[in-house]
Steps between C-alpha positions, in 0.01 A plus 500: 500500500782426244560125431572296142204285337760293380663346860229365689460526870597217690211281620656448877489762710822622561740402794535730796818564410399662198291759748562824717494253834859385344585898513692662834191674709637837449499438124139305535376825670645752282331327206125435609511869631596656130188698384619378127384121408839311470497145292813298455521251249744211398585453161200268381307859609314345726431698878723390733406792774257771565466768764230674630374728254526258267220343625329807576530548147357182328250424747657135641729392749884435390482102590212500180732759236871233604610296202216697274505738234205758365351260241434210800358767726224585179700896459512666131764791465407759261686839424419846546263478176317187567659279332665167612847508626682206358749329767816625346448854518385483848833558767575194660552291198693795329724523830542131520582495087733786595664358807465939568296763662132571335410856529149550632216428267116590517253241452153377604354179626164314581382175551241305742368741813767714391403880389697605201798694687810712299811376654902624436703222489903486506703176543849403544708135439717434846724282536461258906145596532485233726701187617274288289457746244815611371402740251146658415310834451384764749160653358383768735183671440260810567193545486467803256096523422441783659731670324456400211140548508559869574728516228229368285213727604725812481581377154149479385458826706794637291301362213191630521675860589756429195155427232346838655750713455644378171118514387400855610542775316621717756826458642629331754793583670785522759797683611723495770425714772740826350358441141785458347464158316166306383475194677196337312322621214217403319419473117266749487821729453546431172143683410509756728908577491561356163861275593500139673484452808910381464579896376327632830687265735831550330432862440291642817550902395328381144172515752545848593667621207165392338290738733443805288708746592254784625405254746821342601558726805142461665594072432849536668366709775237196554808296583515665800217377704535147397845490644389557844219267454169678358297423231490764179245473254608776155414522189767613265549427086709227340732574145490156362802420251281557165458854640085421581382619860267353756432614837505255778448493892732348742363369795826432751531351826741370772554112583624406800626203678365344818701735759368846262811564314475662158604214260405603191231752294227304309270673223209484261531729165179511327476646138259785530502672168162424410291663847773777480426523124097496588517741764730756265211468251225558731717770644561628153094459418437784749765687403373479129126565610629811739684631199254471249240697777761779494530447096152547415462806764809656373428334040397795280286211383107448617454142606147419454291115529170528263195260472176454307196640629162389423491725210808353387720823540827460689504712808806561713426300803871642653747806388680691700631913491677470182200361307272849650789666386525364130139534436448841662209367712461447884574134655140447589349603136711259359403212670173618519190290292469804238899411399605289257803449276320570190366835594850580593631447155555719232217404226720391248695271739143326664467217206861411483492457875172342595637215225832474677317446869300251294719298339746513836217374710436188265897379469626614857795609339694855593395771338664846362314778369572825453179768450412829594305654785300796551613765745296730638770778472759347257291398306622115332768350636677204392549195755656215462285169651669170585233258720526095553158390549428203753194361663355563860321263715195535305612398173499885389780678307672735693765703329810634681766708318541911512479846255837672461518843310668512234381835299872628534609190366318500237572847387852404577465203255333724201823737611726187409373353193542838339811549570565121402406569180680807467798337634435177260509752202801682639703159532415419141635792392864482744540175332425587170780768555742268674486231227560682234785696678618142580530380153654833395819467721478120430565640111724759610683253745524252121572785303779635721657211548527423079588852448825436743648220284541657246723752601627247736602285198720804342657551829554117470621470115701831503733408819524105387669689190659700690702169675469329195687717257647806665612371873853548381425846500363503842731452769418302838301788636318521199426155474405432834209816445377323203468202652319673811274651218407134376438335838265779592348446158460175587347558804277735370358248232470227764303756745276588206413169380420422815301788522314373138478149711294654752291775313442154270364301829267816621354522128452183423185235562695143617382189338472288842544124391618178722863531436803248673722631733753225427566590098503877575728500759709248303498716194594847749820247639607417145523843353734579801717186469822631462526756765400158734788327333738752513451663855462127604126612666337198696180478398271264658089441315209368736219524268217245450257512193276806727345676168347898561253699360704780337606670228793340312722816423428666802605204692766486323666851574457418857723174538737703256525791709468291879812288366694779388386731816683132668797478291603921506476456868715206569819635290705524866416160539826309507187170448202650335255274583075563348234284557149460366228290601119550476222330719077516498330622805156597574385546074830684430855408368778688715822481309836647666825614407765482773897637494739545702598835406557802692088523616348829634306615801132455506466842588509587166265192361246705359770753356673252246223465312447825384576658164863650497580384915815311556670443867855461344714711301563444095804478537502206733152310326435671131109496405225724404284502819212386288530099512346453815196719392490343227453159671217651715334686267478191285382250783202785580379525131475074564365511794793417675759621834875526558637562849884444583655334871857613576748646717838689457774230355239228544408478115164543413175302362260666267129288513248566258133346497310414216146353539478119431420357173232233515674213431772552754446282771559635887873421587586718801863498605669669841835435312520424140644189412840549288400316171816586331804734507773627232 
């Protein structure tokens, strides 16, 4: 009942003029016979009518609720969660405040012989509610417990349902009745499907594109029943994101409405890797027991199980063909009382046996053995043994294993070590040979190349002279042949100190020290200063203070020769640009030399570091053919690698790898940083 603590109800009983009688008869009848309690108030908020239902509702007749509000009749107004509803949130004072329309509002009342009861309540301020009355509020209000009630328990039904699913590790879920869309879905997704529950109801083909794909037709044919209303039950497998596998079942069924109308599919998917996984082991157990049946029939081994007797021989208590067949005796001799291991070895072979059986059946530990037997036609034969003792039920020590022949093995192995040792000797003596034919072209290779100078230096001396002191005796034709002559002499001194470089690098031992890739490479720039200067070459330095393990003149002819292989390729460059940076990865210092020169296709990687290959012509890029061999050769004798990334007119990087010295701390780098540039 809405009212205001603060305006008290009047202590008279009101007038009848303040009542329905004053109303027309039509109007008196219309409003007793509304099924919705009606209350009019004046503006102290005190009752100034009531119909029928009204007091239907609260249990009184109207004469006792006139000039009254809730707190004289002994009501308390509480909200949907129990708590009390303070007067100015409740509708008639807010549409007597308001002087407006008060939408309905749910609340709840009690008070003396009054069960609690869940009312809706919606009020509005008029204006000549009655000749007496000129302006008030009409309250009307229905009775909404039932409702509510059932709103209630199919909330805590909801609930309950709600904790279940979101609690069970199978899923719960539904689609609408074509399955095209995921209606609900429960937690449990995330462990069996591996995405939230959000990325399945955005995303309803992530379910089936999940399904492994060898089973995806056999699901989507399963779609078929449920649409007209059966129930499937299938097993299939599910792809989770991270690539692992389960196996589930889905257990689907139709829901339908009160007439029998397909509404929607519901389902259960249970994770059922584990039974599938115990079932594929059992299934593989008999599998593995059938093949091992077929394995011993078919084993050119003798499977045999031996035990103690009382005179503390071990007897075969179980063999099968291949053991008659390895000993030369029939199955029933064998296993006869006569037959023991020990009178079936040869003599020599008894101790060394007997000791082994002995020591295996203290320890329990597998045991290897190989002896010899006594044939009665081949006379001995050599077996190999391999047994894992074990106890039986009464505390005895059974031994299982099995005899393989291995006389042609053995012979086989006798066979080998002779011609091991004949091939040992034979190896010594090809090396021998190769060694000292390798230092006798490495002296050649030396010799050669200082017996070329010095003709090479008369060739030089004589046609300097020649342009010195008689070129006015030559004319142009002349002089341009002489000075042919001393650019191929040239060339020809270059190509053999080069080759002296590298004969140098394949004789000598390198002195491996921690050396600093920051001075060398410093020291390599400076000697080439002013072809930098004057073909204005941007050269940009990333280089930290990484130190190697190498040797220091070796080292050294590499940067020299990677910087020049960088600066003779870049000539056509109207901007030469070379950089060189260095970074430590993984124990090793990776340096790099990058242009932007003409480059070359990595078809012919392995190519440019041979002896004497080049991919461009002398005339366009003079050189030797020897500085990139040079650069590898030297990086093998420290331990080192050189590999090159390029393509045609893309320039080219050169990277070499050193191993780390040990006081160069890990700095790994995607992308050098520049740390300066000239």
């Amino acid at each position: 009942m809405e009212d205001h603590h603060d305006m008290p109800s009047s202590p008279d009983p009101a007038s009848p003029q303040h009542t329905a009688a004053a109303r027309p008869p039509l109007h008196l009848a219309i409003f007793h016979a509304l099924h919705d309690a009606v209350l009019l108030y004046d503006t102290e908020l005190r009752i100034v009518s009531a119909n029928r239902a009204a007091e239907r509702l609260f249990h009184r007749p109207g004469q006792q609720m006139l000039g009254r509000n809730a707190e004289s009749m002994g009501l308390r107004r509480f909200r949907r969660d129990g708590s009390v509803m303070p007067v100015e949130d409740r509708a008639v004072w807010q549409a007597l405040r308001g002087r407006c329309a008060v939408p309905p509002q749910i609340s709840g009342f009690e008070g003396p012989g009054l069960p609690r009861r869940w009312i809706e309540v919606s009020a509005t301020f008029v204006e000549d509610i009655a000749p007496e009355v000129p302006e008030g509020v009409v309250c009307t209000i229905s009775d909404v417990t039932a409702r509510i009630e059932a709103e209630d328990a199919l909330r805590e039904s909801e609930q309950r349902l709600r904790l279940f699913t979101e609690h069970s590790r199978d899923m719960v879920w539904i689609a609408d009745r074509q399955h095209h869309g995921l209606l609900y879905v429960s937690p449990a997704c995330t462990a069996l499907w591996g995405c939230t529950v959000e990325a399945l109801q955005q995303t309803p083909q992530a379910w089936l594109d999940a399904v492994h794909e060898d089973d995806r037709p056999r699901v989507l044919q399963g779609f078929v029943p449920l649409a007209q209303g059966r129930a499937e039950d299938i097993e299939y497998r599910v792809v989770r994101p991270d690539g692992s596998m389960i196996w589930v079942r889905n257990r689907a069924f139709p829901i339908r409405d009160e007439l029998g109308e397909l509404i929607c599919i519901g389902g259960i998917t249970e994770d059922i890797t584990l039974p599938r996984m115990a079932e594929a082991a059992r299934r593989a157990r008999r599998e593995a027991d059938a093949r091992l049946a077929r394995f011993i029939e078919a084993s050119p081994a003798a499977p045999c199980v031996l035990r103690r007797d009382e005179q503390r021989r071990w007897r075969f208590v179980f063999i099968t063909a291949a053991m008659a067949t390895l000993c030369g005796r029939p199955t029933g001799e064998l296993l006869g009382p006569a037959m023991h291991l020990g009178s079936l070895t040869h003599p020599d072979d008894v101790a060394a046996v007997e000791q082994a059986l002995a020591t295996m059946q203290d320890d329990l530990q597998p045991w290897r053995h190989e002896f010899r037997l006594i044939h009665p036609e081949r006379g001995a034969v050599w077996v190999e043994a391999r047994a894992v003792p074990m106890r039986d039920a009464d505390d005895a020590v059974v031994i299982n294993g099995y005899l393989l022949d291995i006389s042609e093995r053995k012979a086989a192995d006798d066979e080998v070590r002779r011609l091991n040792a004949e091939l040992e000797q034979r190896v010594r003596e090809r090396t021998a040979d190769l060694e000292a034919k390798r230092r006798e072209l490495e002296s050649f290779t030396y010799s050669v190349s200082h017996d070329l100078k010095a003709p090479l230096r008369g060739i030089d001396g004589y046609s300097r002279l020649l342009l010195d002191d008689k070129s006015h005796l030559l004319d142009d034709e002349g002089r341009e042949f002489v000075g042919t002559i001393r650019r191929a002499t040239e060339h020809m001194a270059r190509l053999i100190d080069d080759l002296l470089a590298y004969s140098r690098i394949e004789r000598s031992r390198p002195a491996l020290a921690p050396v600093a890739l920051a001075g060398l490479v410093q020291a390599c720039v400076g000697e080439r200063q002013d072809e930098l200067q004057r073909r204005g070459v941007r050269l940009t330095l990333a280089l930290g203070p990484e130190r190697v393990v190498a040797d220091t003149r070796g080292l050294q002819l590499v940067l020299r020769n990677l910087l020049d292989n960088a600066l003779k390729f870049t000539t056509s460059q109207a901007q030469p640009s070379v950089e060189i940076g260095c970074c430590t990865q993984a124990g090793h210092v990776r340096l790099w030399v990058r242009d932007n020169g003409s480059g070359f296709d990595m078809r012919y990687h392995d190519r440019i570091f041979e002896i004497f290959q080049r991919l461009h012509r002398a005339e366009d890029y003079p050189g030797t053919g020897v500085g990139l061999a040079i650069v590898r050769k030297a990086l093998e004798r420290m331990h080192g690698r050189v590999w090159a990334q390029s393509s045609p007119g893309q320039g080219a990087t050169f990277l070499i790898e050193l191993p780390c010295s040990a006081d160069t701390g890990d700095r790994y780098h995607e992308e050098p940083v520049q740390a300066s540039a000239q």
